[in-house]
Structure formats: C-alpha cells, structure tokens
C-alpha positions as CSV (number, residue, x, y, z in Angstrom):
1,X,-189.7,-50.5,75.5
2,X,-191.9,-51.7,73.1
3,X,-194.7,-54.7,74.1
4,X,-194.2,-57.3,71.7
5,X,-191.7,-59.5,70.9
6,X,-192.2,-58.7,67.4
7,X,-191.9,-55.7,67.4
8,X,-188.9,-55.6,69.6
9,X,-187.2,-57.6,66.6
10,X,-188.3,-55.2,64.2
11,X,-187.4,-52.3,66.4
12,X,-185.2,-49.6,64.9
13,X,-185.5,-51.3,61.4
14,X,-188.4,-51.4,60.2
15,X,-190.5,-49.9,63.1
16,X,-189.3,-46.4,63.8
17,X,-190.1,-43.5,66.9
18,X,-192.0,-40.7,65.9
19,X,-188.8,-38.9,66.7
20,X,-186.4,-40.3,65.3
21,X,-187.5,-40.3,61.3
22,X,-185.0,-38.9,59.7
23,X,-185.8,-36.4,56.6
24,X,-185.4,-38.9,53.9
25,X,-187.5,-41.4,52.0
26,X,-187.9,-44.3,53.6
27,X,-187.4,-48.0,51.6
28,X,-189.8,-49.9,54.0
29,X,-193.4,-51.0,53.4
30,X,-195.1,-52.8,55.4
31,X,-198.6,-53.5,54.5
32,X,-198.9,-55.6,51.1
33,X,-202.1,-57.4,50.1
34,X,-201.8,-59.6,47.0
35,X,-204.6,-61.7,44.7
36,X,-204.9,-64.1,47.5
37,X,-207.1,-61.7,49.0
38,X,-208.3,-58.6,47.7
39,X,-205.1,-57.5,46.0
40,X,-204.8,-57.4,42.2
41,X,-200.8,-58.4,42.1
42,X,-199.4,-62.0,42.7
43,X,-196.5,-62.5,45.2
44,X,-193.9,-62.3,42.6
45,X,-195.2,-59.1,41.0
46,X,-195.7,-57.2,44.1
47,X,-191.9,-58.2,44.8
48,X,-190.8,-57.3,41.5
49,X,-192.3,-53.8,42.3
50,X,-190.2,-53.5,45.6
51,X,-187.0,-54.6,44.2
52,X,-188.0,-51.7,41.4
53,X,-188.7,-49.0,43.7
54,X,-185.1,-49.5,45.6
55,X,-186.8,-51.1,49.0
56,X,-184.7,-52.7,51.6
57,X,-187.9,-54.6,53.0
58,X,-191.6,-55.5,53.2
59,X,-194.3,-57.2,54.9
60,X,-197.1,-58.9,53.2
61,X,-200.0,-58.6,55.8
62,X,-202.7,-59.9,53.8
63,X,-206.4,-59.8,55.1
64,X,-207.2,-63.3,57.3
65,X,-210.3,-64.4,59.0
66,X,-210.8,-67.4,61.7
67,X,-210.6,-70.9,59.9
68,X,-208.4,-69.8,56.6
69,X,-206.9,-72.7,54.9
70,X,-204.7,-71.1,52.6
71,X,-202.1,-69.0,54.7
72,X,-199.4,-72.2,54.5
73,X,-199.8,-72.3,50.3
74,X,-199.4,-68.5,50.8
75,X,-196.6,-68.5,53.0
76,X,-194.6,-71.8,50.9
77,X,-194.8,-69.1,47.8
78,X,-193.9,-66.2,49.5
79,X,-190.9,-68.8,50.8
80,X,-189.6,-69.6,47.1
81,X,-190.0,-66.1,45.8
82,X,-188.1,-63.7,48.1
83,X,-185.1,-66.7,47.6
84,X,-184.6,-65.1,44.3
85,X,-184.3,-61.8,45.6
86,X,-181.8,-61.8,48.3
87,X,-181.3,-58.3,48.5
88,X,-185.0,-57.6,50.0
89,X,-185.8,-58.3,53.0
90,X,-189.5,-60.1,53.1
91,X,-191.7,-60.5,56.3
92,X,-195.2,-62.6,56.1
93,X,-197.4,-60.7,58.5
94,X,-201.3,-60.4,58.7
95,X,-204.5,-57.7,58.7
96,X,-206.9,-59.1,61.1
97,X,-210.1,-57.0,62.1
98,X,-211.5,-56.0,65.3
99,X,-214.6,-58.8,66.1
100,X,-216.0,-56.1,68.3
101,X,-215.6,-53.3,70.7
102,X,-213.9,-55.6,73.4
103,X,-210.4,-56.5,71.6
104,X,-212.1,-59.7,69.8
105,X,-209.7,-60.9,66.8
106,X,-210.8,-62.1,63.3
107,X,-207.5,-65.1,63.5
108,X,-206.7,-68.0,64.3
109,X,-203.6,-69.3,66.9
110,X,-202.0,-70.4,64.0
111,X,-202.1,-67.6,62.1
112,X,-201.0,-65.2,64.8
113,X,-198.2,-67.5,65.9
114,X,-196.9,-67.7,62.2
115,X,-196.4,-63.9,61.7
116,X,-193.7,-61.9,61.1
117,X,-196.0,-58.7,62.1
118,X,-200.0,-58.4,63.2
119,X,-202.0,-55.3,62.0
120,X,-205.1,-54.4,63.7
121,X,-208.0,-52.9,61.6
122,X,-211.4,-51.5,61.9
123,X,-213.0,-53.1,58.9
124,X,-216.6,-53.4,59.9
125,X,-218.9,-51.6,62.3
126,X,-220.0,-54.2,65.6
127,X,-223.9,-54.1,66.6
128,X,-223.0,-55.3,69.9
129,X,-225.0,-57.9,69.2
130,X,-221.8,-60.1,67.6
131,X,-222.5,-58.9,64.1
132,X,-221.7,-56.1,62.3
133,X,-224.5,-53.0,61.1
134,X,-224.2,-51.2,58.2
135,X,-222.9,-47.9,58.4
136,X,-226.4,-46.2,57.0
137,X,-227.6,-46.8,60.1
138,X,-225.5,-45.0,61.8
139,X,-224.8,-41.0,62.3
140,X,-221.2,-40.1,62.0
141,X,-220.6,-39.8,66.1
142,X,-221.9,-43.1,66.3
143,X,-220.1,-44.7,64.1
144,X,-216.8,-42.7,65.2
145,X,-217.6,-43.9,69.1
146,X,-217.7,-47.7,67.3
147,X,-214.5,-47.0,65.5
148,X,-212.4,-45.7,68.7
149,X,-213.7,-47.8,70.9
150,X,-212.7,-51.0,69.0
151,X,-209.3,-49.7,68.3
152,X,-208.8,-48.7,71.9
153,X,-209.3,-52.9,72.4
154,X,-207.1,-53.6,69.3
155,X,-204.0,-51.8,71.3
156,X,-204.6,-53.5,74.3
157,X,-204.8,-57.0,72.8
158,X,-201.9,-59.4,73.6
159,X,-201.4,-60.0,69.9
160,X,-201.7,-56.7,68.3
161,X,-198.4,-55.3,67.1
162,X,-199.7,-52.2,64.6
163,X,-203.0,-50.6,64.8
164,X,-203.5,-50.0,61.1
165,X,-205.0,-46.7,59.3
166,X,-206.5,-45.3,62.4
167,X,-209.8,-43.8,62.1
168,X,-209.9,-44.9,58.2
169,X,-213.5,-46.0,57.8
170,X,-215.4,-43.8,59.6
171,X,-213.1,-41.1,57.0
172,X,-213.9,-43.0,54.5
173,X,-218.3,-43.4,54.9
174,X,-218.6,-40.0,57.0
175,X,-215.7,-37.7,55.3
176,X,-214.0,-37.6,58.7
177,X,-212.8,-38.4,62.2
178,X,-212.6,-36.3,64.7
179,X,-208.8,-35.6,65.3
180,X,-208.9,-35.6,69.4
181,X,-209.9,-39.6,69.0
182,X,-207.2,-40.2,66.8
183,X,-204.7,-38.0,69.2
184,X,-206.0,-40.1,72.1
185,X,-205.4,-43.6,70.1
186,X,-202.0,-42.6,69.6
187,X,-201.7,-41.7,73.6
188,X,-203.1,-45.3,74.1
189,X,-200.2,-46.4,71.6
190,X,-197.5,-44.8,73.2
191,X,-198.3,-46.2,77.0
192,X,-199.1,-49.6,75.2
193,X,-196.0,-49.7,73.4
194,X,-197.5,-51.0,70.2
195,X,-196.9,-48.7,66.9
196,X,-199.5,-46.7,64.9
197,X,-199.2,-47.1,61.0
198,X,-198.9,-44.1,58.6
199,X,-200.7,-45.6,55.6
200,X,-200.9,-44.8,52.3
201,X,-204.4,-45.2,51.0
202,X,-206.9,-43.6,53.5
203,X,-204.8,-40.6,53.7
204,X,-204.2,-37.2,52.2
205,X,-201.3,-35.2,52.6
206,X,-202.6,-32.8,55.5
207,X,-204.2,-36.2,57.5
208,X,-200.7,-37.9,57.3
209,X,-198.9,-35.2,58.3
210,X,-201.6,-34.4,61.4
211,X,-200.9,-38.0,62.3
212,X,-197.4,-37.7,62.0
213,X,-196.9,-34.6,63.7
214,X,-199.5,-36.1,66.8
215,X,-197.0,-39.4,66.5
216,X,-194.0,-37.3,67.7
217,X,-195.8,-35.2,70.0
218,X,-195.9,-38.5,72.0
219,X,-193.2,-40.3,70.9
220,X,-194.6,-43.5,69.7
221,X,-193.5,-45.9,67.3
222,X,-194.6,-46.4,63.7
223,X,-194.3,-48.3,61.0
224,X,-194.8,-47.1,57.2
225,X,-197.2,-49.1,55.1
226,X,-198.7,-48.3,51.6
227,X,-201.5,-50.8,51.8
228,X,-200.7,-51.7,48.1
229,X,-203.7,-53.7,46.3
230,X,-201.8,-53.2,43.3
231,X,-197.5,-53.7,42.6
232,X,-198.1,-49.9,41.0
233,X,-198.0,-49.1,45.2
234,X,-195.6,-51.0,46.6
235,X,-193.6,-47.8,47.8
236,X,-195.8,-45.3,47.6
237,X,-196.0,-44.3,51.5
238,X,-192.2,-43.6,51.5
239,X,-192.5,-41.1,48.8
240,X,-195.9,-39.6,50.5
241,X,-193.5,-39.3,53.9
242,X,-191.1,-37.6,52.6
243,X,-193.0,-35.4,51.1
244,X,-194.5,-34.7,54.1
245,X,-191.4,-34.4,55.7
246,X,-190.5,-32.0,53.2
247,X,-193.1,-29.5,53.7
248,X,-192.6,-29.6,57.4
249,X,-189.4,-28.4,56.9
C-alpha cells in the first residue's frame, strides 16, 4: 500500500515496484524543469520533445521555494499547452528541498496542495543553525551524515511522495556516497510507502543499475525521471533504464 493519495493515483501507471518493471523502455518521465526555473526549454518545447520521443506522460516538477508567486501563471500555461497534445498525458508536480535535517520543506500549502506529484531533494547542506554551509567546509562523511539524515526526514514527511536522486550531491561535491546509506534510504522507502526516483542526470550506468537492483531487493516503488533542464532530455531515463535492464539480462 502506498502512503499518499498521490501516489496511490499514480500507482501502476506512472509509479512502478521495483519488481514489476518489465524489460522494456519505459515512455514516462517524471521530473521536467523548464525556463521558469533553471531549465533552458519553455513549456511548449519541453512538450514538443515528449510527444517526439513517443511518451505516454510527464510531470513538470519544477524547483519552488516558500512565498513563490508565479506557480498559477505556470500552471495556466502548462493548462493551454498539453490541450493541444491530447495524446500525452501531463502532470504539474514540484521539487522542493529539505529545510534541514528534521523533514522541514522549502513550500508553501498552496503549492503542495496544487500538485500532481511532490519530489523531495537534498539541494543544500543544513548548519543546524537554520542555514545552509558550504560544502568546503565539510569532509565527505560529514556532508554524507547531512545528506541521509535529511532524506531520512524527507520520507517520513506527510507531503513527500518521491525522494529524488538519492545521495546526488554529496556524489556530486565528494565523488561519492556510500552505498549502505543509500540501501538503507530505500529500506526507509519501502516501509514508508513513498517511491525512490531513478534519475537521469546524477547517475552513471553502474549507480543506476546499483539503485535499481537495491530497489527490487526491497520491493519499493519508483518512479523514472530524467531531470531534463533541456527538451534535448525529455526521455532520456527511459532509454538509460533499459539499457540497464539490458545488461542485467
């Protein structure tokens, strides 16, 4: 049983068990950032790209932080341009951060309550002090203790359907993270009932397939997300998946 309503919608569709993934390619992505954040794609590009690539559906999950003002402008275009491509299924989610290592949320009610889908993320390492410190002053155990314990919080948050690209900053400013964290975030996932996301940006070939393979040693749910900046992306997890898949045997 999953946690969330959301995902309970989404169940079987666009969020799949571990176990289940068939070896194919899969025509979901759901983790899309466009030039209303840090993207370099408008809506209608990034959809263009989807309906190009042969997707059945994906989730625009842009990057919000408390007191936004321009997620119902955002949400009114997304609105007019999937209407023109009826074949593609289009869900308006978000990317919020962890505040700190407690569960604390970078968004709004509002924001949360108007969401198709809400990804967790480690963007930013806490101080403890309600800030965030850079991560040159920290050693790479620190800053992995920082990084799991936040996303430990993010999967026990009320609101927190995904954790996104587990361990991908600490991989990204220390060259790793250590895999038995990442195993145990995926434990904590699978008794939560919340999904882990296999992304495609922060990950090489042998890291996804570690995660995949750990994801179906417990059975949890995932979801499959490209974290496209770019419409050149939009679908680029599926392929990576399969390929994955494909080597697996």
């Amino acid at each position: 049983m999953l946690a969330t309503q959301r995902l309970e919608r989404l169940a079987g569709e666009l969020v799949f068990q571990a176990m289940s993934l068939p070896d194919e390619e899969y025509l979901t992505d759901l983790h899309l950032h466009t030039d209303y954040t840090d993207g370099r794609s408008g809506v209608a590009a990034m959809l263009d790209a989807a309906v190009a690539a042969g997707l059945r559906a994906v989730a625009f999950t842009e990057h919000v932080r408390r007191g936004v003002a321009w997620l119902p402008t955002f949400h009114a275009e997304v609105r007019r341009e999937r209407a023109t491509r009826p074949g593609l299924r289009v869900l308006v989610g978000i990317e919020a951060k962890a505040l700190d290592l407690y569960g604390g949320l970078d968004a709004d009610e509002e924001a949360i309550a108007s969401a198709d889908l809400v990804l967790g993320a480690f963007h930013n390492y806490p101080d403890g002090l309600g800030g965030f410190v850079s991560p040159r002053e920290l050693d790479a155990t620190t800053a992995a203790k920082r990084e799991y314990e936040a996303s430990w919080a993010l999967l026990e948050h009320a609101e927190v359907d995904v954790l996104a690209h587990p361990g991908a900053l600490t991989r990204k400013k220390f060259g790793s993270f250590p895999d038995e964290l990442t195993r145990q975030l995926v434990r904590k996932a699978g008794r939560q009932g919340r999904a882990i996301e296999l992304n495609g940006e922060y990950a090489d070939a042998d890291a996804l397939a570690a995660l995949l393979r750990w994801c179906r040693e417990e059975d949890v749910w995932v979801t499959l997300g490209s974290n496209a900046h770019h419409a050149d992306e939009v679908g680029r997890i599926g392929r990576m998946v399969k390929e994955v898949l494909a080597h697996a045997g």
